[in-house]
N, CA, C and O atoms as a DFTB+ gen file, in Angstrom:
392 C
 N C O
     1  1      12.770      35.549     -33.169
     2  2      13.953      35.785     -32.381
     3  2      13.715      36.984     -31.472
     4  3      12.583      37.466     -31.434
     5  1      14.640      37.469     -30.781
     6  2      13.956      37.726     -29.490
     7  2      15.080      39.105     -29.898
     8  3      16.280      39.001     -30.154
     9  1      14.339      40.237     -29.861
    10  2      14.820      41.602     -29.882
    11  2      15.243      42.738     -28.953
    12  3      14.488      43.495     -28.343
    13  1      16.546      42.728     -28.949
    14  2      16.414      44.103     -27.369
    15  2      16.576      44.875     -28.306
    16  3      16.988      44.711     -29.454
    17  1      16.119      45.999     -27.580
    18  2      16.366      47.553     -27.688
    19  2      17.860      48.082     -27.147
    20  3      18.113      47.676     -26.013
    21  1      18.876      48.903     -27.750
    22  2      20.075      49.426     -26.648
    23  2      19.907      49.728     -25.466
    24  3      20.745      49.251     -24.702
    25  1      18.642      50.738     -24.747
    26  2      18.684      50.800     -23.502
    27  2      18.209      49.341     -22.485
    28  3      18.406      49.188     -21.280
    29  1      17.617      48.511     -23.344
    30  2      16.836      47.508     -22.686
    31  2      18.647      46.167     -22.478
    32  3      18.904      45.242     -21.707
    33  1      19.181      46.627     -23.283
    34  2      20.731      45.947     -23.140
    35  2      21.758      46.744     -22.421
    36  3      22.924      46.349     -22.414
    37  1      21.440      47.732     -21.874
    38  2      22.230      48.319     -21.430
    39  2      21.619      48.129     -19.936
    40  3      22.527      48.274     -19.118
    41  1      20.944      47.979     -19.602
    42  2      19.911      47.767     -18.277
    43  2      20.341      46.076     -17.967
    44  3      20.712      45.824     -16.820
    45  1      20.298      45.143     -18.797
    46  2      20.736      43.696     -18.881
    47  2      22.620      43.828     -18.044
    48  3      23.091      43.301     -17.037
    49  1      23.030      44.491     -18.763
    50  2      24.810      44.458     -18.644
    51  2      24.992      44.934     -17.114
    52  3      25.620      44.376     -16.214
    53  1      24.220      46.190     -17.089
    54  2      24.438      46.814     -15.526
    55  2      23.798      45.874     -14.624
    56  3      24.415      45.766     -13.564
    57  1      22.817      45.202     -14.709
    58  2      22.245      44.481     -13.549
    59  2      23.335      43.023     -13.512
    60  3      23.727      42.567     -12.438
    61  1      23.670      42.501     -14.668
    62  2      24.862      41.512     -14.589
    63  2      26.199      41.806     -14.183
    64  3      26.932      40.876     -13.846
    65  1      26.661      43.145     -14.171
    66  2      28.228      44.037     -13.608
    67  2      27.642      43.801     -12.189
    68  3      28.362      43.285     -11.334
    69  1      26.498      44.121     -11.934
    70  2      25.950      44.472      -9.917
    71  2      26.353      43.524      -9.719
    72  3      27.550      43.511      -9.433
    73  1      25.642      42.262      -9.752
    74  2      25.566      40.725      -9.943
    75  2      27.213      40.030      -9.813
    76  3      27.290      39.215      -8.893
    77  1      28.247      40.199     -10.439
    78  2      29.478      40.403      -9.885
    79  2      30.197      41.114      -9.289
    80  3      31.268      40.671      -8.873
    81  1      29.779      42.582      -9.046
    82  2      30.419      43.122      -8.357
    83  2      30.291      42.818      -6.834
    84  3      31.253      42.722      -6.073
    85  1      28.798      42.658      -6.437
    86  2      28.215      42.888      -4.937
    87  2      28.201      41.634      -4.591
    88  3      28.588      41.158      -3.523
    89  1      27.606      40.915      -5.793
    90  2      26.910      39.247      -5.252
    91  2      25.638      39.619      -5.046
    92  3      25.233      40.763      -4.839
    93  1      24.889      38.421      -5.121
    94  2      23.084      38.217      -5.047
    95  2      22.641      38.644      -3.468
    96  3      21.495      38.920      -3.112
    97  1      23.775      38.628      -2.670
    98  2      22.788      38.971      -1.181
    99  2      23.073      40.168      -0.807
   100  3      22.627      40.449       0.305
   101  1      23.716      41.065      -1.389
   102  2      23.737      42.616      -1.708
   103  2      22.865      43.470      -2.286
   104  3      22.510      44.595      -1.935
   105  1      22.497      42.671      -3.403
   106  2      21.446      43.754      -4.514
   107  2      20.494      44.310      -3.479
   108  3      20.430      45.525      -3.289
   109  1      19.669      43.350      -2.730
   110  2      18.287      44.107      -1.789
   111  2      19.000      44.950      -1.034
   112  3      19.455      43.816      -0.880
   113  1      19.663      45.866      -0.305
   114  2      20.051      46.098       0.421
   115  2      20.426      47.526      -0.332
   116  3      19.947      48.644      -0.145
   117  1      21.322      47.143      -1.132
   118  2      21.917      48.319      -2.135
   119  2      20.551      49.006      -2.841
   120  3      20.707      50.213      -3.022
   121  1      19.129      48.443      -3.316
   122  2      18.252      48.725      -3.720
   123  2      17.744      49.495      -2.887
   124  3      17.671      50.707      -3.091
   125  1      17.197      48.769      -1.533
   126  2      16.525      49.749      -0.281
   127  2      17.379      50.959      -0.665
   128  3      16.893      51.867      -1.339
   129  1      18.900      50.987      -0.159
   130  2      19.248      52.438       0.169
   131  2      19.397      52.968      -1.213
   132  3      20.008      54.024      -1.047
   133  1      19.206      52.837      -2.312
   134  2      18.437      53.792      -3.299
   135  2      17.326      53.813      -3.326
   136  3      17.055      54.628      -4.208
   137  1      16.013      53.253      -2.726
   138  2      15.160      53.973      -2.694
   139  2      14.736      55.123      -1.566
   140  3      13.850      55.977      -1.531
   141  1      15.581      54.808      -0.851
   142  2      15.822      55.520       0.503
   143  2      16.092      57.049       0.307
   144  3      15.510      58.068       0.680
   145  1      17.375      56.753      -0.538
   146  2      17.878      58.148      -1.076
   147  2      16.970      59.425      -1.954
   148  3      16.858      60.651      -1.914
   149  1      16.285      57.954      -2.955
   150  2      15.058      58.969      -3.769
   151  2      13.681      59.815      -2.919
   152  3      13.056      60.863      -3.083
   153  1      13.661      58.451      -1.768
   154  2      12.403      58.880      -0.911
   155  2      13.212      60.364      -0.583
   156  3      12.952      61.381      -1.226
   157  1      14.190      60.327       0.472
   158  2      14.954      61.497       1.002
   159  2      14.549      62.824      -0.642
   160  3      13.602      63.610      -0.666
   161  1      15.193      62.715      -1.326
   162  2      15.058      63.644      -2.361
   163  2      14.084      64.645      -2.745
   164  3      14.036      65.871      -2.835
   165  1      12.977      63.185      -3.026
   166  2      11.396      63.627      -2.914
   167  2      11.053      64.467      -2.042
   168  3      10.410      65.428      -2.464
   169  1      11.251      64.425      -1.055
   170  2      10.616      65.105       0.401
   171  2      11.496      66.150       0.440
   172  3      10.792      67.086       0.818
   173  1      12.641      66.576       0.275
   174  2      13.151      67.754       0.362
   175  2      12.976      68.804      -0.769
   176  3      13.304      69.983      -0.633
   177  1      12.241      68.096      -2.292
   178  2      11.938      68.948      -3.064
   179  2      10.571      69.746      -2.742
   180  3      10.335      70.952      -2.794
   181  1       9.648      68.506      -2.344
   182  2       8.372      69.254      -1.807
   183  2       8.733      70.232      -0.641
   184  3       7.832      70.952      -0.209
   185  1      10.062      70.315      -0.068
   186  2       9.850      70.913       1.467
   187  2       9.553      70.591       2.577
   188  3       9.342      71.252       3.594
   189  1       9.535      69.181       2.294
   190  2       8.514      68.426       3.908
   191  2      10.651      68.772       4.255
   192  3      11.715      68.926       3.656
   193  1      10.102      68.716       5.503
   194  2      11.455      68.558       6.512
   195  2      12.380      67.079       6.545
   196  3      11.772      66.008       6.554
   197  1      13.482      67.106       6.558
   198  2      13.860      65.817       6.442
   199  2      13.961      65.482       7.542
   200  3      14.044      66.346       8.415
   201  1      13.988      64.144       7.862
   202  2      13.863      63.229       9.099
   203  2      15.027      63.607       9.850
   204  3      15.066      62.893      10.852
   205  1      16.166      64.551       9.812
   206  2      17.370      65.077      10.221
   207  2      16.814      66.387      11.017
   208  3      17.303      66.689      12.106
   209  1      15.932      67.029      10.517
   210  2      15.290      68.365      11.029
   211  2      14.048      68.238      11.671
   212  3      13.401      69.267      11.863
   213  1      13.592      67.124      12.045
   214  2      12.193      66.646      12.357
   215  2      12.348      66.870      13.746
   216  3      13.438      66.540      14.213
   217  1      11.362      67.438      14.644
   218  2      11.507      67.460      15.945
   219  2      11.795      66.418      16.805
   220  3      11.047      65.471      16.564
   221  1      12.849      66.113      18.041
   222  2      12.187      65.504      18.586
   223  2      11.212      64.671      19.319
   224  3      10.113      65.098      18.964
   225  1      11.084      63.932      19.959
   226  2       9.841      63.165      19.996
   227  2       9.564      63.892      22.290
   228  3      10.358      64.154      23.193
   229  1       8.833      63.893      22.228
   230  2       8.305      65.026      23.345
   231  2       9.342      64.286      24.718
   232  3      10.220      64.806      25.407
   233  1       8.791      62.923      24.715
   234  2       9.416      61.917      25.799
   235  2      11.231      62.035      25.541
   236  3      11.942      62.117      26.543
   237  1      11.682      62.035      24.552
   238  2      12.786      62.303      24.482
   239  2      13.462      63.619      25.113
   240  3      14.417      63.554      25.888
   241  1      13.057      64.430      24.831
   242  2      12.777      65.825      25.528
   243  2      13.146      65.576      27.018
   244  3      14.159      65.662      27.713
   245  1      11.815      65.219      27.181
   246  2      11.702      65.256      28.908
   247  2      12.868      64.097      29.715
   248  3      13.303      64.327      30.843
   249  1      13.291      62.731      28.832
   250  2      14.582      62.093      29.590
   251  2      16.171      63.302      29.383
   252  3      16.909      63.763      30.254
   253  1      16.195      63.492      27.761
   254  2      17.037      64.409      28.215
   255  2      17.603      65.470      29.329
   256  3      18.725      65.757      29.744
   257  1      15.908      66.028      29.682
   258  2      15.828      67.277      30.652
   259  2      16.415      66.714      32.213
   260  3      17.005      67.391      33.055
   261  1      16.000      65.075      32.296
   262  2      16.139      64.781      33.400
   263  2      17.515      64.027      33.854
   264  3      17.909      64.026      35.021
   265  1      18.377      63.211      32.476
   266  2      19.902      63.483      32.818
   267  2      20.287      64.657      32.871
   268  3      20.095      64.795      34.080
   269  1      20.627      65.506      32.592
   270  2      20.853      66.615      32.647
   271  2      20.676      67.676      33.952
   272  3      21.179      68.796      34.040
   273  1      19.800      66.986      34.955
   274  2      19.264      67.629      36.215
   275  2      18.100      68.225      36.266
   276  3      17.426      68.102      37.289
   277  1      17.588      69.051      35.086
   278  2      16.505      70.196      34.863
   279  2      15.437      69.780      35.249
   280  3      15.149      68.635      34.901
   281  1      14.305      70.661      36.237
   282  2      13.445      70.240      36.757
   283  2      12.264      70.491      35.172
   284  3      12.476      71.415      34.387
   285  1      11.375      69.731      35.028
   286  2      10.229      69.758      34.109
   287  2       8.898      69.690      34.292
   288  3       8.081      69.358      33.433
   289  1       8.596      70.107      35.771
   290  2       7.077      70.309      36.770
   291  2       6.963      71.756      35.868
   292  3       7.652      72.728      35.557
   293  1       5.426      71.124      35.649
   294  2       4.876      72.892      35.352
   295  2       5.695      73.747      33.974
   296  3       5.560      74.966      33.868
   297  1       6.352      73.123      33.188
   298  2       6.734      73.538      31.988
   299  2       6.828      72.834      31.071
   300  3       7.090      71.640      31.220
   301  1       6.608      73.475      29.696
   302  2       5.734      73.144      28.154
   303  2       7.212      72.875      28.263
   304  3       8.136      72.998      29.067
   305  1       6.817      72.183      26.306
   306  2       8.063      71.445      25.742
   307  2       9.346      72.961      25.674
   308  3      10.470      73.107      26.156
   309  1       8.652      73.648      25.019
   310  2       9.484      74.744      24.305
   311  2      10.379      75.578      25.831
   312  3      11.320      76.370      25.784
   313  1      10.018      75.303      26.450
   314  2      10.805      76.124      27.938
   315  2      11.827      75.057      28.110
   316  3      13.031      75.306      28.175
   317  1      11.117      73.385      28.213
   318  2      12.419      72.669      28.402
   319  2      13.690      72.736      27.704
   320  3      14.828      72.937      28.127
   321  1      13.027      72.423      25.996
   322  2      14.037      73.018      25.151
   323  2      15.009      74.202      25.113
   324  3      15.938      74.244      24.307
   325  1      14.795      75.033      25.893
   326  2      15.546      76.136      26.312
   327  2      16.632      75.949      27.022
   328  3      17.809      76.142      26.720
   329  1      16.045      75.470      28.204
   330  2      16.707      75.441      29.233
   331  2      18.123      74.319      29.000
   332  3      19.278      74.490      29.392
   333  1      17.553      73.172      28.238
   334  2      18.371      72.357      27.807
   335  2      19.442      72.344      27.189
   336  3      20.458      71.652      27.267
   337  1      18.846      73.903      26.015
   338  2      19.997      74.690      25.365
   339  2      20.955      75.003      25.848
   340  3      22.079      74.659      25.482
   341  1      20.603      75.929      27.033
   342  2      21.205      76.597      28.610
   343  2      22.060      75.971      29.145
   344  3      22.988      76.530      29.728
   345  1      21.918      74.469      29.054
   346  2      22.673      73.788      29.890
   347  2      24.135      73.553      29.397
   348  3      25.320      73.636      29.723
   349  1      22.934      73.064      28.000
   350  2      24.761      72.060      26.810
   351  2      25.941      73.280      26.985
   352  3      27.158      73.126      27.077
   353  1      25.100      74.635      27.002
   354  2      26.193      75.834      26.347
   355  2      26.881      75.879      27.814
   356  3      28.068      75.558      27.852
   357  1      26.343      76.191      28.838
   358  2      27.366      75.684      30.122
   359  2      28.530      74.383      29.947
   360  3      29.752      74.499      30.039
   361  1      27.971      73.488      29.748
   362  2      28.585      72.717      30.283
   363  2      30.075      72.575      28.876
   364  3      31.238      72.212      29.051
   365  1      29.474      72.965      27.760
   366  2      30.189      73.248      26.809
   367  2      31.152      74.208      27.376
   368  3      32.114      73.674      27.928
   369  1      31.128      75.486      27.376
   370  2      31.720      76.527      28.011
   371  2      32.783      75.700      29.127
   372  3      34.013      75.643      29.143
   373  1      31.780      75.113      30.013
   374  2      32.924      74.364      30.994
   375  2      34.271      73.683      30.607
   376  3      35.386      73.732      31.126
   377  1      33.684      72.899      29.298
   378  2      34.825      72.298      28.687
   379  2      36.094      72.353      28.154
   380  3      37.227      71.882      28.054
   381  1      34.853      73.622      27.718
   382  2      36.368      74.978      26.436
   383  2      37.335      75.511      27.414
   384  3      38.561      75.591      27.337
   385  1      36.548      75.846      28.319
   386  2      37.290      76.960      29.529
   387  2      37.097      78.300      29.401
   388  3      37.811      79.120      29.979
   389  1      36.124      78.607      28.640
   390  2      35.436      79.923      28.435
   391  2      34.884      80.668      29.308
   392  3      34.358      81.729      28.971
């Protein structure tokens, strides 16, 4: 006869509660974003930066710079980034009425 263990029945019950609660074309989905969450976890215990704090991507940068008006001849990323700063807080300011 066929033997569970309590945790090995307690693992049975919760995956059969999911199973009615969500339905079968939920579980993958609900799974990804827990492993998603653990990946996230992982990486902030080691310190890697989370994908929230990760730099922009350079080209992004430079379309920003160029809605915005800012010329980008002859200047590194980190000047654009400045200037870009420069701008939001203007145009912010403009908004407030500051």
């Amino acid at each position: 006869m066929l033997s569970l263990t309590p945790p090995e029945l307690i693992l049975i019950i919760i995956a059969f509660a999911l199973l009615l609660i969500w339905g079968p074309s939920k579980i993958p989905g609900l799974a990804r974003a827990i492993g998603q969450a653990i990946h996230e976890f992982k990486r902030g215990a080691r310190g890697e930066p989370l994908e929230s704090e990760e730099r922009p991507h350079k080209e992004d940068i430079y379309e920003l710079a160029r809605r915005l008006g800012i010329n980008t001849d002859g200047k590194n990323v980190d000047q654009i980034i400045e200037e870009i700063t420069r701008k939001l807080t203007e145009i912010k300011e403009l908004k407030t009425g500051k």
